[in-house]
N, C-alpha and C positions, 0 to 999 in steps of 0.2 A: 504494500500500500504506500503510496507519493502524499504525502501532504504540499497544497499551496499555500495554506498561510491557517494562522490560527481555527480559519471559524470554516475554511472549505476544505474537505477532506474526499478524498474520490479513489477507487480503485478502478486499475484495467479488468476488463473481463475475460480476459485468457487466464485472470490468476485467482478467478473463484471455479470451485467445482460446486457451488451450490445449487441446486435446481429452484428453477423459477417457478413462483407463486404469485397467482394473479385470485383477486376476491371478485367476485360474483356479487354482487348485489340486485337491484332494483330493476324493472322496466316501467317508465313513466311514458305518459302521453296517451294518444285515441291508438290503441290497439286494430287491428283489421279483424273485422269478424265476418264466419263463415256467414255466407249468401244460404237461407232456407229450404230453397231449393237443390242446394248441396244436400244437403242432410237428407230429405228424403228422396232424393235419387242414387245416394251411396252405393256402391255394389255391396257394402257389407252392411247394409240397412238394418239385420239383427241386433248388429252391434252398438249401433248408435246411440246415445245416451240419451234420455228421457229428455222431450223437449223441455220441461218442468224446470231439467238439470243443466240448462246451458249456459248460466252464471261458473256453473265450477270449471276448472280446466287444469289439465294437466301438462304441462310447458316442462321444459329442461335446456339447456346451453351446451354446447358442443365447441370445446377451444381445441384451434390447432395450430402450428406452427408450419408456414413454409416457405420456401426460398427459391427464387427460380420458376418457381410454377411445382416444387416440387416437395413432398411433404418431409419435416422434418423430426417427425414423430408421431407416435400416434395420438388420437384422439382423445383431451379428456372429456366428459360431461357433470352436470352438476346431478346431483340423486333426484331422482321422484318423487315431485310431491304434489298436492293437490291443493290448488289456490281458486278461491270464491270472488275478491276483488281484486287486490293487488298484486303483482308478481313479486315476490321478494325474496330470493334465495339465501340470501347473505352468506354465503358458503366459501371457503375458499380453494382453490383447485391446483395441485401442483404438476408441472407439466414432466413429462418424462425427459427434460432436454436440460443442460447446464446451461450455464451463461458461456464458458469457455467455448460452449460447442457453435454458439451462435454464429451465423456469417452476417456481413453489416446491412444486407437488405431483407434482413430476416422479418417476415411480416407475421402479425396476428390475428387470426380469424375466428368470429365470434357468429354463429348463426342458434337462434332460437327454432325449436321444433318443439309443436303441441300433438299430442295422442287425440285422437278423435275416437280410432275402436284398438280393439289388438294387432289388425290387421293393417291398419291406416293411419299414417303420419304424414301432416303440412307442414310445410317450413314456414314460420310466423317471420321471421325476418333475419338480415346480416348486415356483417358489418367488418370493416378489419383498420389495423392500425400498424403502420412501421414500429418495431421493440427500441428503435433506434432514430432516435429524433435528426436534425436536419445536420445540427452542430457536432455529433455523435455519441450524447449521452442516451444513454437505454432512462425507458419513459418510466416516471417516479410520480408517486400523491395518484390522485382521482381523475377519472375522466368519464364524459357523459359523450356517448357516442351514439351518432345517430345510427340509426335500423331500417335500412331497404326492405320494406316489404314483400312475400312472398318471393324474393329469390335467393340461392345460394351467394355466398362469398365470392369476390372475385379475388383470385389467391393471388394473383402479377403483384410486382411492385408499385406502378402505378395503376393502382387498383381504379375499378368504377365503382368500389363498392365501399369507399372511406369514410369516415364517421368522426373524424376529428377536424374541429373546425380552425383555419390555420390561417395567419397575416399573412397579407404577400405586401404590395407597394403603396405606397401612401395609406400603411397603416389600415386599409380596410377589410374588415371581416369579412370573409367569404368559406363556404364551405367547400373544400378542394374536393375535388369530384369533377368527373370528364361526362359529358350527357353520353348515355347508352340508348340508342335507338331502338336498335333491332337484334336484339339477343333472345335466343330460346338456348333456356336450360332445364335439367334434371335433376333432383334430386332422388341419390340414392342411397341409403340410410338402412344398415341391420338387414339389405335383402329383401325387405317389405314395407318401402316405403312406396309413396304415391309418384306418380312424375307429375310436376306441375308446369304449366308453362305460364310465362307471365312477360311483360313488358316496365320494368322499372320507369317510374314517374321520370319527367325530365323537370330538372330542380335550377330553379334561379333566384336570385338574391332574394326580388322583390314576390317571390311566389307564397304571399301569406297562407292560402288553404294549405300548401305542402308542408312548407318549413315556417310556422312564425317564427317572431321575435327571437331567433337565434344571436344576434347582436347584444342584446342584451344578457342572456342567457352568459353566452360567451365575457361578457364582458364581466359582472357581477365573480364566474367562476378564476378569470383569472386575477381578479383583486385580491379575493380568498387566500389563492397560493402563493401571490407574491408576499403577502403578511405572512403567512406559515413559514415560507423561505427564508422568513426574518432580510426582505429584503427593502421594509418598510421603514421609517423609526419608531423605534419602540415605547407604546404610550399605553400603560395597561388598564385605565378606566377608560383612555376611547378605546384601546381594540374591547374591550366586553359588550360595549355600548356597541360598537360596527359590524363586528362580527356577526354576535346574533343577530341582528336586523338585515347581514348580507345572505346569513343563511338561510331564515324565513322566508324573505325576497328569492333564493335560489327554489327551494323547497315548491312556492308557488309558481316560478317559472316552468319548472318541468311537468306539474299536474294539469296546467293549464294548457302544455305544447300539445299540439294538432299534431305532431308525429312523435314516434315511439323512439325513446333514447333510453340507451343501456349505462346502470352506471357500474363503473368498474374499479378496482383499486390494486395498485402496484405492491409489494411487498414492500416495506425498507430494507436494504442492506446497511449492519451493521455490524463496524470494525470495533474492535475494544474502546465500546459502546459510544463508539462516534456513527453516525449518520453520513453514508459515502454516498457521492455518485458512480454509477460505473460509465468508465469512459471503453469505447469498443478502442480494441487496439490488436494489432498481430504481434504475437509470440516470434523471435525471432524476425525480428521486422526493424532494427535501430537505425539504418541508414535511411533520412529522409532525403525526398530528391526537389528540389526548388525548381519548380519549370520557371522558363521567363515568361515573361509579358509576352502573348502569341503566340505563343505553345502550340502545335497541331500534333496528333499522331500519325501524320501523313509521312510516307516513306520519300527521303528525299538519297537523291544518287549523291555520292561520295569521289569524285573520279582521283583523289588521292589515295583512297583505300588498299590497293593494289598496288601501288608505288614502294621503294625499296627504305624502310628506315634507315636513313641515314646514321641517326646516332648510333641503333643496336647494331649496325655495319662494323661503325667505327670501332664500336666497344670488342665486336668478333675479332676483328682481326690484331686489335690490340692482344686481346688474352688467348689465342690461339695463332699467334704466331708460329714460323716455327725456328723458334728459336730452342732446338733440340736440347743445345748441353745445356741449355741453363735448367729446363726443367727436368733433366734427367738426375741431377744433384739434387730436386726439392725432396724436401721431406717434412710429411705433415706433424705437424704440435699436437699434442695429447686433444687437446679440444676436437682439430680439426680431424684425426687421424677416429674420436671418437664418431665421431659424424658420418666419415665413410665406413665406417666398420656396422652402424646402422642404414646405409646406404646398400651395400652390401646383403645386409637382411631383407631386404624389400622381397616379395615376393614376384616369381615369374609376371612378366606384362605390366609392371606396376607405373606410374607416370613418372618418371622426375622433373622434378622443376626446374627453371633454368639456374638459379643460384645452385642447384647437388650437381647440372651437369656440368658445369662452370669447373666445380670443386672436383671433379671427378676427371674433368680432362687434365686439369692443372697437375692432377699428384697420378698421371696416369702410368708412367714409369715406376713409380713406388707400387702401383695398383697390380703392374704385370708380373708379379708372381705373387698373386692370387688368382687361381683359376675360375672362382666364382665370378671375379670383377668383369671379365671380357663380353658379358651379354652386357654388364650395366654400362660401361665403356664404349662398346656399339652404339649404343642406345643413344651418347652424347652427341656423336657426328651428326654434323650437315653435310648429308652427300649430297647435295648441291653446291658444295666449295669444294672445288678440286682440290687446293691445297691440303683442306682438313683430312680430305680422302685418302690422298697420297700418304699423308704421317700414319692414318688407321690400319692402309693396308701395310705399310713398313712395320707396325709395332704388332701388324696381329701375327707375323710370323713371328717375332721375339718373343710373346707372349708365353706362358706356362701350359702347357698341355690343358685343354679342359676335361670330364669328365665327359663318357656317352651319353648319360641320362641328360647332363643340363647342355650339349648340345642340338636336341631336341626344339630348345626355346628359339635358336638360328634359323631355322625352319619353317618361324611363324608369320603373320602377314606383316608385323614390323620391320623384318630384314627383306630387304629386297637387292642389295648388291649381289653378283653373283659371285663375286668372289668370298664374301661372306658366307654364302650359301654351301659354297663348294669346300670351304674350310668346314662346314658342322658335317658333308658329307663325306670327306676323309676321318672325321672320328669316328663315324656310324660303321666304314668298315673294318675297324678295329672290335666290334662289337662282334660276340658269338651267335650261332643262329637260334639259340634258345632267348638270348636277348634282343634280339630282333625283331620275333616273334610277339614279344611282348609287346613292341612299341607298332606291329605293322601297322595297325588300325591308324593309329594316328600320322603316319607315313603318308600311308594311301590318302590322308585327308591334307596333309601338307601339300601334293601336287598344286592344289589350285592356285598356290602360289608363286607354280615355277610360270616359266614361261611358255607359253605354248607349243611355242614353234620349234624349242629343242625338246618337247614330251615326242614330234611326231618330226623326227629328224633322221633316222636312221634306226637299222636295224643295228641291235647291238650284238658285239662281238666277248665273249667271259675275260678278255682281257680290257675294255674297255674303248677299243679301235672300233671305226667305223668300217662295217664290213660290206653296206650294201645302201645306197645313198635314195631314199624317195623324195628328198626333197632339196633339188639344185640348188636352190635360192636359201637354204638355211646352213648358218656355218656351223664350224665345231664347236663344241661348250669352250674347248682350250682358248678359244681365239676369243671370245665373247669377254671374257676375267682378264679384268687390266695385270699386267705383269708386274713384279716384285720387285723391288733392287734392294734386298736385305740380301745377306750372302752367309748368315747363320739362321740357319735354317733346322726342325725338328725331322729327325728320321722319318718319325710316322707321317710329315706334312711331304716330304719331297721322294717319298718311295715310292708313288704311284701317281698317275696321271691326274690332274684335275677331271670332275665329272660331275655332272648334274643327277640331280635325287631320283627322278627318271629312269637314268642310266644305270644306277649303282641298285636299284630294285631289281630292275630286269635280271641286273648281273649274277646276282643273288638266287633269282627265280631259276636261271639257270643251273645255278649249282646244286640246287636243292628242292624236290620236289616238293617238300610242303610247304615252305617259302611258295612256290610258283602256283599251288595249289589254295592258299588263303590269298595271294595278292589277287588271284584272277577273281575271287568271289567279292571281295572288299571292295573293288575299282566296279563287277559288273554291277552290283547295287546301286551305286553312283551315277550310271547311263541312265536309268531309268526315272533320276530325279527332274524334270524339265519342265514345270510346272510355273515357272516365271522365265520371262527374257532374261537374267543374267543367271538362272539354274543352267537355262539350256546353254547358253556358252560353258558353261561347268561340265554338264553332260558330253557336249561334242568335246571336250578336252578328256574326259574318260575314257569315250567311245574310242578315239585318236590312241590312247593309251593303253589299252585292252588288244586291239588292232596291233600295234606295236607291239608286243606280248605273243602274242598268239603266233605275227610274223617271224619274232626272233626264235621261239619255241619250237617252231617250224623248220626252220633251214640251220638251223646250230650243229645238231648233231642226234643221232640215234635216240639217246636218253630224252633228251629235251622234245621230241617228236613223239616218242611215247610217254610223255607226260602232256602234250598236247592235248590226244588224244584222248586218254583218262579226263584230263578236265571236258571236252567234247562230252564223252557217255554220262559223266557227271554230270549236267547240263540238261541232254534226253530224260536222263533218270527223274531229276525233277521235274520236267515238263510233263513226264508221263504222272508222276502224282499230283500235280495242278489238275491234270486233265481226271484223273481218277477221283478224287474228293470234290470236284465238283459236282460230279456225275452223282455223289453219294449225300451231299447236300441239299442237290434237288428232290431229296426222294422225302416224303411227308410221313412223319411216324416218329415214334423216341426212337432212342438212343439207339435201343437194342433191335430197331425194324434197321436204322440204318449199318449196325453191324454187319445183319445179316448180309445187306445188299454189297459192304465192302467186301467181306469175306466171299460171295458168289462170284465178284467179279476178280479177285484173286486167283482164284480157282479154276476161272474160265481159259486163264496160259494165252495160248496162242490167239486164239477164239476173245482175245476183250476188246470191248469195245474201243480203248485206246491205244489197243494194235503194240502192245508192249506184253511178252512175259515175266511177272512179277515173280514164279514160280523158280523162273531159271533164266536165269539170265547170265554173259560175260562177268567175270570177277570187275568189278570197280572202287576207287577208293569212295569211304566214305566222305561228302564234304564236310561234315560232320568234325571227322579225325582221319584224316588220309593216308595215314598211318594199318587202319584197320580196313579190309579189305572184305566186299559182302558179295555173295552169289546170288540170294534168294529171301524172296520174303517170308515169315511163316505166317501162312493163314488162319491158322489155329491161335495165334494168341494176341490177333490184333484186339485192340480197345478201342473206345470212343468216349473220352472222356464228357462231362455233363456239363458243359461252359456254352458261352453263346456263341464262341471263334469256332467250336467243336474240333478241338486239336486231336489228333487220329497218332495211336499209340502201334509201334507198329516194332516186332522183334524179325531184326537181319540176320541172321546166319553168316559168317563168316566164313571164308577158306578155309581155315584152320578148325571147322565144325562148332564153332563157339558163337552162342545168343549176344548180340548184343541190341538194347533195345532203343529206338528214338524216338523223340515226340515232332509229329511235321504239323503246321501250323500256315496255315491260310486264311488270309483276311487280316494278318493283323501284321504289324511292321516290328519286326524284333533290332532294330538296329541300337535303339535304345537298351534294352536290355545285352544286348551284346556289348555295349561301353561299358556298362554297369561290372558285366559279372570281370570282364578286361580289368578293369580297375580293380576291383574284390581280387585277382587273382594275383594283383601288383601288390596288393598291400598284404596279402597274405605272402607274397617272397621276400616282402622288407624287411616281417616279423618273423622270419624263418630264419633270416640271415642272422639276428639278432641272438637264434636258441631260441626262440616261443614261437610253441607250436599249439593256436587256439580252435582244432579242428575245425577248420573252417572247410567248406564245400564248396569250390567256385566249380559249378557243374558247365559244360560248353554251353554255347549259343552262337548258331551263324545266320546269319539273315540271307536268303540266297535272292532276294528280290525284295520291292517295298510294301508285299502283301504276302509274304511265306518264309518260313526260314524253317531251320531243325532245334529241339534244344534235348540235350543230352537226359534220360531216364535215371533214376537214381533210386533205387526201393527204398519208399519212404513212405509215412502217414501225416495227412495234415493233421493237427490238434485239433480242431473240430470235429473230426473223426473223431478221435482219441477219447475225445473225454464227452463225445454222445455215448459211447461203447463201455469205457471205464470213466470212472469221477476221479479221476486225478491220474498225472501225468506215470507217478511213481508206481501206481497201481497197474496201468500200462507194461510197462518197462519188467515187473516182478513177474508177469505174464508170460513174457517172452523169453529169460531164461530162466536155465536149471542152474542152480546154486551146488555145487559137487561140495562144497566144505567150506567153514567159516573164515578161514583165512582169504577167500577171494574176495568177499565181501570187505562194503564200508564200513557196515555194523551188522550185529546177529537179525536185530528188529527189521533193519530197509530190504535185504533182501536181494540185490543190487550188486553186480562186478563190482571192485572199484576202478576196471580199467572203462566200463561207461558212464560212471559216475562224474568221472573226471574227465571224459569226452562233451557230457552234457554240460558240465558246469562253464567251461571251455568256450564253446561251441557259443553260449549263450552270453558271453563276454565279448568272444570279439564280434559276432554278428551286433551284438548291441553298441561296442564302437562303429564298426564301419556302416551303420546306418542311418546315425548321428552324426557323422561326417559327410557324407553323402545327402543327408536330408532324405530319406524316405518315405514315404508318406502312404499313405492308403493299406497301413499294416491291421490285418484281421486273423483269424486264424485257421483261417482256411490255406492264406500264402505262408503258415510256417509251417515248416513239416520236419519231421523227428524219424530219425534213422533207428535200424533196431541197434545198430551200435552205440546212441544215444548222443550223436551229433545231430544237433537242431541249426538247421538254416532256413534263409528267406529264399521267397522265389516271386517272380511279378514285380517289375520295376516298371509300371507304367507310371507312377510320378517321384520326379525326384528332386534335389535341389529345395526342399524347404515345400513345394507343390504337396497337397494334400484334399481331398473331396469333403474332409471330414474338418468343421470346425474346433480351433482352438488344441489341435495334435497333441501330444506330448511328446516332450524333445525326446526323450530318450526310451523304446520302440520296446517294452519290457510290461508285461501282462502279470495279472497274479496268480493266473493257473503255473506261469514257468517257475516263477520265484516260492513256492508250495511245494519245490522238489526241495528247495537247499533250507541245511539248516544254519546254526549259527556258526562253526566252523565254515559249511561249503559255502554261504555267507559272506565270509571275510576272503577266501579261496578268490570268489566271483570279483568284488570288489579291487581287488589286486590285479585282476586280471586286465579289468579295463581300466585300472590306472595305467599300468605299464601298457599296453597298448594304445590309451592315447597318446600318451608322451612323445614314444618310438614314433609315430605315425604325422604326430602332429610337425614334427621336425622334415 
């Protein structure tokens, strides 16, 4: 709260959470009364009250708040009561809305409705009023507002339906209000109200039947306040003598007015016990802006705007000169050196401002041996100054070797030099192909930042030569990357040719069929996106790049030709299950009609309608894991699970005579959950490398298209199952084994290995980090499911990142049927688990 001086005290209204309360009083003046012929022509004529009884009446007020046109709470009304002559509720109403929350053209709408039967309700009249006066104090003391007969409220800000009588110029009284012609309105009210249509009166100063003597009215009322205000001098035998005789005088103006006026009364707000105004104000709002004289919001052209700063020129080339030795000698002071070392900590993609990148070019010789420094280092240049460029690419060869993980950040759409590029693509291939693997997804998603025209330049050769040229007019990456003149140089930078991320995929793809087997599925997904003008330039750079792929696959050599191929039948294979769960979709019946018809058409071999044998087919890899190799489907133990994607459970038979089972999924796009379990499967190797091992399950997911993919089987039970079947998880779990003797157990009484005991507790740790990290959302339990080894994981990432269907989530994704297995040791066990797991992870 702000005081301006001893006797005026006022708070903003962002700094009260009080809710507003407005009092209900009186309606004075000639009422409108129903026409007789109303009454007995009523459709609900039973109901109508005893003509005898048409003194009594049942009226109520209905306040609401809105802004915009649009409501900002709901509706309060005054209680039910039955009045013979005067309306007089004297009631006070508190509305569901703070003052904080208010916006500054927050208006108040006041509409009277009388009961006629049960069935039948008129609107007696309305009215509204800004909560925020002209100056910006929210409206305080008494006010008599007038009442529109028979129509609703007009909610706008410049309402037609005002009730407060307001000075404008030469100090003359008028009642603000805009003439309404030709409006038909509705009232709809509890679902059984009446619609009335009506034409509001057109009101002018001198219109005695409508509006008398409002001038006086008005006048008398604001003598009143400005005494109350204490903005009078104060003389306490005249104010006794004035007052009462202003009030009487008040009292008879309103009995007397020929129209109906509501009177109403503000709360006071009081601060330790002062009497405040609220002034409306923004939170977070201190910088005030002074237009001048002739202000317009009109957009005017700037033709300096685009012209080159002089001074920031000057100040650039002052502090990036290059005066190499001198800043090869600097070296940062404890303060400054603290600064980069939080500098430093910024996370990937993070902004710096020009005073860190300033500081960071300056001590950038002390920066280069630190490996982390060289993305925030990049990040300073303006490759638009050759000079700066020149010093960037001289020092990035001197630089300290970076790591392969944070070479990745190179990659992304803020580097764009290629020599930059080609530097983070000689660390990647230092990287092994179990590590590679890990990072493809986001490889294949880096493309769209190379350049086009070397994705679809040539066929590539395992040494990195150009073996077969499709495209005259585009040159080699080598000639593209401005050249060095550093002459100390890193082994692992000068052992191999420059190359682009394109090139070094291919290279890769070549050498290694599952490498060439996930990049071709990750890039064909991405053709298929083209659903906007710059998708589809994204897509024909795929397309270009799959093409490329497939041509170098092709003409390489023996290996690479029969990995072609396999990715080919791969390909059929799916198309032939697009074309078969279609077929099995269309058929009308549950679950178990449409088994049947999967399994017939299984069975049918040669004979099916989608001209594929399912039964026997060429060994191919799975896209799946290309690794494992399937002959045949079995038709005996397909499934159909009960969802509305209706994902079709289907066990392959392998070469080697071994079941392994898949879930194929049509209709829904798994690319999402593919990043998902990718990452779950990165944070499970970070905690692995550590020594903790939180039985985690990152089960596969490949998306082979943006309406199908496969996701790996896992014999598992959702908990919704579980505990329809048994009342507790534990009880579960005691089911499923045999206990041979007490020592295998946690205790005599649970019943319980304690190698699943400590799988579950585990399991339950770190799935409850990495999904609090992640932001997972729309967790139930039916998507958790519980292995009989007593590892529990999540499945179904359809939102993530904090996204959720369900209001008000809880951060951290932990039920009390799972927390009812652990007791007060496995308790603290648990607890442990996800400390050290966020720490590790957090880092």
């Amino acid at each position: 709260m702000s005081t301006a001086s001893e006797k005026f005290h006022f708070v903003f209204n962002h700094e009260l959470e009080n809710r507003i309360q407005i009092k209900i009083g009186s309606v004075d003046g000639e009422r409108p009364q129903q026409l007789i012929n109303d009454l007995f022509f009523s459709k609900n004529s039973t109901f109508v009250r005893n003509l005898n009884d048409t003194k009594r009446s049942e009226p109520y007020v209905v306040c609401q708040v809105f802004s915009d046109g649009q409501p900002l709470c709901m509706p309060v009304q005054t209680s039910f009561k039955s009045f013979i002559d005067k309306w007089n509720w004297n009631e006070w109403l508190t509305l569901p809305l703070r003052y904080c929350d208010l916006p500054r053209h927050a208006v108040l709408t006041f509409s009277i409705h009388e009961i006629l039967s049960p069935t039948d309700i008129r609107i007696v009249g309305s009215t509204t009023l800004s909560l925020f006066a002209s100056d910006g104090t929210f409206r305080r003391g008494i006010y008599d507002l007038k009442l529109w007969p028979n129509i609703p409220p007009d909610v706008k800000f410049n309402s037609t339906t005002l009730g407060k009588i307001e000075p404008i110029l030469h100090q003359e009284p008028i009642l603000n209000n805009y003439t309404n012609k030709n409006i038909l309105t509705t009232t709809n009210l509890q679902n059984n109200s009446k619609q009335i249509t009506a034409k509001p009166p057109v009101i002018t100063w001198n219109d005695e039947s409508e509006y008398p003597i409002l001038d006086e009215l008005s006048r008398i009322a604001k003598l009143i306040k400005t005494q109350c205000d204490g903005h009078a001098i104060h003389q306490e035998w005249l104010e006794q003598l004035t007052l009462a005789k202003a009030r009487s005088c008040l009292d008879i103006e309103r009995s007397n007015s020929k129209s109906m006026l509501l009177l109403i009364e503000f709360a006071r707000t009081m601060i330790e016990d002062n009497e405040c105004v609220v002034l409306y104000f923004e939170s977070n709002f201190d910088d005030i802006i002074n237009y001048p004289i002739g202000y317009t919001d009109s957009v005017v052209f700037d033709p300096e705007l685009d012209l080159e700063n002089i001074v920031e020129s000057k100040h650039l080339k002052l502090a990036r000169s290059g005066r190499k030795a001198i800043d090869k000698d600097l070296k940062p002071a404890r303060e400054q050196r603290d600064k980069l070392m939080q500098i430093l900590a910024y996370p990937p993609g993070q902004y710096l401002s020009i005073e860190e990148q300033d500081l960071v070019w300056k001590y950038r010789f002390f920066l280069s041996q630190h490996k982390k420094a060289l993305a925030k280092f990049l990040q300073c240049v303006h490759w638009d100054k050759e000079e700066e460029v020149k010093q960037a690419l001289d020092l990035l060869q001197q630089w300290v070797t970076m790591d392969t993980d944070d070479a990745l950040e190179l990659l992304g759409p803020t580097y764009h030099h290629p020599k930059v590029r080609s530097y983070a693509v000689s660390r990647l291939r230092q990287a092994s192909d179990e590590d590679l693997l890990l990072y493809l997804l986001q490889l294949v998603q880096a493309l769209r930042y190379e350049r086009y025209d070397l994705i679809n330049a040539y066929v590539v050769d395992a040494s990195g030569e150009e073996q077969n040229s499709l495209n005259s007019s585009s040159e080699n990456y080598a000639n593209v990357v401005v050249p060095s003149d550093s002459t100390s140089c890193d082994s692992t930078k000068s052992s191999s040719p420059e190359i682009d991320l394109s090139t070094f995929l291919i290279q890769r793809a070549c050498e290694k069929p599952i490498v060439a087997n996930y990049l071709f599925w990750y890039a064909y997904v991405e053709c298929e996106n083209n659903s906007s003008l710059k998708d589809k330039a994204i897509s024909d750079m795929y397309q270009a790049f799959v093409e490329r792929l497939s041509l170098t696959l092709k003409t390489k050599n023996e290996q690479t030709q029969q990995v072609r191929l396999s990715i080919e039948a791969q390909k059929k294979f799916v198309d032939k299950l697009v074309e078969l769960t279609n077929i099995v979709k269309r058929v009308q019946g549950t679950a178990k009609v449409k088994e049947d018809k999967l399994r017939s058409l299984l069975l049918a071999g040669d004979d099916s309608p989608v001209r594929f044998n399912f039964l026997n087919f060429e060994p191919i890899p799975l896209p799946l894991d290309p690794e494992i190799k399937i002959r045949r489907i079995i038709p005996e133990k397909i499934r159909i699970f009960k969802s509305a994607k209706l994902p079709f459970l289907f066990v392959c038979e392998t070469v080697q005579g071994e079941e392994y089972p898949i879930i194929f999924k049509y209709g829904d796009d798994l690319r999402q959950d593919q990043l998902i379990l990718q990452i779950i499967t990165l944070m499970d190797r970070i905690l692995r490398k550590e020594n903790i091992d939180l039985k985690i399950t990152p089960y596969k997911v490949l998306a082979t298209s943006l309406k199908c993919g496969f996701v790996q089987f896992i014999e598992s039970q959702p908990l919704q199952k579980i505990l329809e079947r048994n009342r507790t998880i534990r009880q579960y779990l005691q089911n499923k084994v045999t206990i041979t003797s007490n020592d295998d157990t946690v205790l005599n009484e649970t019943g319980i290995p304690r190698e699943i005991m400590d799988a579950y507790v585990k399991s339950c740790a770190g799935y409850c980090v990495v999904t609090y990290l992640l932001g997972v959302g729309d967790r139930h339990l039916d998507n958790l499911l519980l292995r009989d080894t007593g590892q529990l994981f999540h499945i179904d990432f359809g939102f993530i990142m904090g996204r959720d269907p369900k209001p008000l989530p809880q951060a951290m994704r932990v039920s009390k049927d799972m927390m009812e297995m652990l007791d007060e040791t496995r308790l603290l066990d648990f607890l442990r688990h996800c400390f050290t797991a966020f720490i590790i992870l957090r880092k």
